[in-house]
C-alpha positions in Angstrom: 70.1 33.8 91.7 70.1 33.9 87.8 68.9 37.5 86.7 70.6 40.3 84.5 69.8 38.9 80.9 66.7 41.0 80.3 69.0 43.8 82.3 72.1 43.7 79.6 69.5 43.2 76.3 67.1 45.4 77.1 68.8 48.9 76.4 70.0 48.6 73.2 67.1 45.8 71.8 65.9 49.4 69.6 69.2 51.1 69.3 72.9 51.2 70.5 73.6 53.1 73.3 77.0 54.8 74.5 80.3 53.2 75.8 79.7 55.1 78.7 75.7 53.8 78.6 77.2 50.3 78.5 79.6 51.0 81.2 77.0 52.3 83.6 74.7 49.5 82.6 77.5 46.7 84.2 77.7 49.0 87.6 74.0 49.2 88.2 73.4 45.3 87.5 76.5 44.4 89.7 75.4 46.6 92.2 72.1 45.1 92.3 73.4 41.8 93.0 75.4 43.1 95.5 72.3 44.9 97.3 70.2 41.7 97.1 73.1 38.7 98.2 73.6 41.8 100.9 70.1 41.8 102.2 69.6 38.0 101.7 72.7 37.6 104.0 71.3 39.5 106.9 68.3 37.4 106.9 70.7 34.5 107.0 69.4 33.3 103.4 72.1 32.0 101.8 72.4 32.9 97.9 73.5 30.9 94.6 75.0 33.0 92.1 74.4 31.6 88.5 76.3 33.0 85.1 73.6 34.4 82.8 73.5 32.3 79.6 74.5 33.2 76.3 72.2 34.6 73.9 74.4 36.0 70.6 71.9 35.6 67.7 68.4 36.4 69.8 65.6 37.5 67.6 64.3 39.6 70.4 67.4 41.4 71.6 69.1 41.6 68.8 72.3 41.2 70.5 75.8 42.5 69.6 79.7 42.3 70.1 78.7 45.3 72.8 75.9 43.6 74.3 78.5 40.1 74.7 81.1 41.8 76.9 78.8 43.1 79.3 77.6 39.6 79.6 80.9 38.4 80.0 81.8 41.2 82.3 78.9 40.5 84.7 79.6 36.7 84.5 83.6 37.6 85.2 82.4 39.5 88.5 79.8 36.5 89.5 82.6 33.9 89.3 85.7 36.3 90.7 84.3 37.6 93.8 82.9 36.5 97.0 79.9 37.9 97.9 77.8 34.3 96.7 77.7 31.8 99.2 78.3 29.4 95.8 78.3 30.0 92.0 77.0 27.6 89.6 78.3 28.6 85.8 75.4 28.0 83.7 77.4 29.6 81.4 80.1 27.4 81.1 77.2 24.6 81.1 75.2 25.9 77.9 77.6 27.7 76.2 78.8 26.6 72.3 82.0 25.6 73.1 83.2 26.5 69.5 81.3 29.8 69.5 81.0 31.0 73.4 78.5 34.1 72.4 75.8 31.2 71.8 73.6 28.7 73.4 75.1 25.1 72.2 72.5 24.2 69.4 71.2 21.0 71.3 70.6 23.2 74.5 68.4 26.3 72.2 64.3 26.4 71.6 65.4 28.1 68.5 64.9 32.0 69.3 68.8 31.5 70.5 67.8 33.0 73.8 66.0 30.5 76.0 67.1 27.2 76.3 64.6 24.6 75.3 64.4 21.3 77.5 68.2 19.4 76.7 69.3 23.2 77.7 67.3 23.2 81.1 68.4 19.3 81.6 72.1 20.9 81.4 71.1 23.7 83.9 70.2 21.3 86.2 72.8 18.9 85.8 75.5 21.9 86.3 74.0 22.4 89.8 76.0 20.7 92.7 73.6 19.4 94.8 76.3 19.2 97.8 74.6 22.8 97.8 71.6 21.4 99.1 72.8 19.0 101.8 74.2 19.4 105.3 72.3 19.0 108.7 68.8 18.8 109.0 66.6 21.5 110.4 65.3 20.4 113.7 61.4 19.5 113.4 59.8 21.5 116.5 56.6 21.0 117.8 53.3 22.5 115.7 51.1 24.7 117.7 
C-alpha cells in the first residue's frame, strides 16, 4: 500500500493551512490506513505498507518545511507500528541521502515529485521478495 502523497500535498498546494489543519491532516491519513489494513485483514488479504517518497521541491505541490513533517510523521507511524503485515521504506530507498526532503537526483523525472525509471528500478529493488514466497496455493479442480 503506497498512498497519502496526494493526501499530505494537496491542502496547502494553494495556501498554508493551520497547525491544527496539519495536525488533523496526519490523524485522518493514519486513520485511513488503519481502516483499510483493518478491512483487508478480515478478508485475510495481507497488506504491504510502503513509506511515501519524498517530494521537497515539486512544481505541483509546492511543498514546504510543514508539508515535510507530515510526511515524515506518516512514514514514522508506517515503520513504528504493527498494523502491516510488512513495510518496505521506499523512503529510505529514493531519498537524497544528503538532503532527505528530496528524491535522489538519479531516481527524479524532473518535477521532483515522481520518480522517473532509475527511481522505479530502486522501488523495486527495495522490495523483499521473501514477501512474495511461502507455500503454494493448492490448484483445485475447474468446474
Amino acid at each position: 500500500m503506497l498512498e497519502g502523497i496526494n493526501d499530505l500535498s494537496s491542502p496547502t498546494r494553494e495556501a498554508p493551512i493551520s497547525p491544527e489543519a496539519h495536525a488533523a491532516l496526519v490523524a485522518g491519513l493514519i486513520s485511513g490506513y488503519e481502516q483499510i489494513v483493518t478491512r483487508a485483514h478480515a478478508h485475510g488479504i495481507k497488506v504491504y505498507g510502503a513509506t511515501i517518497l519524498p517530494s521537497m521541491g515539486g512544481t505541483y505541490y509546492h511543498p514546504d518545511a510543514e508539508n515535510e513533517a507530515d510526511r515524515q510523521a506518516v512514514n514514522a507511524w508506517i515503520r513504528g507500528q504493527s498494523h502491516f503485515d510488512a513495510v518496505i521504506d521506499l523512503d529510505a530507498a529514493t531519498r537524497d541521502s544528503t538532503n532527505p526532503a528530496w528524491l535522489l537526483p538519479l531516481y527524479d523525472s524532473g518535477d521532483h515529485l515522481h520518480p522517473g525509471p532509475k527511481g522505479f528500478q530502486a522501488m523495486a529493488d527495495a522490495v523483499p521478495l521473501s514477501l512474495f514466497t511461502g507455500p503454494k496455493p493448492r490448484k483445485g479442480k475447474r468446474k
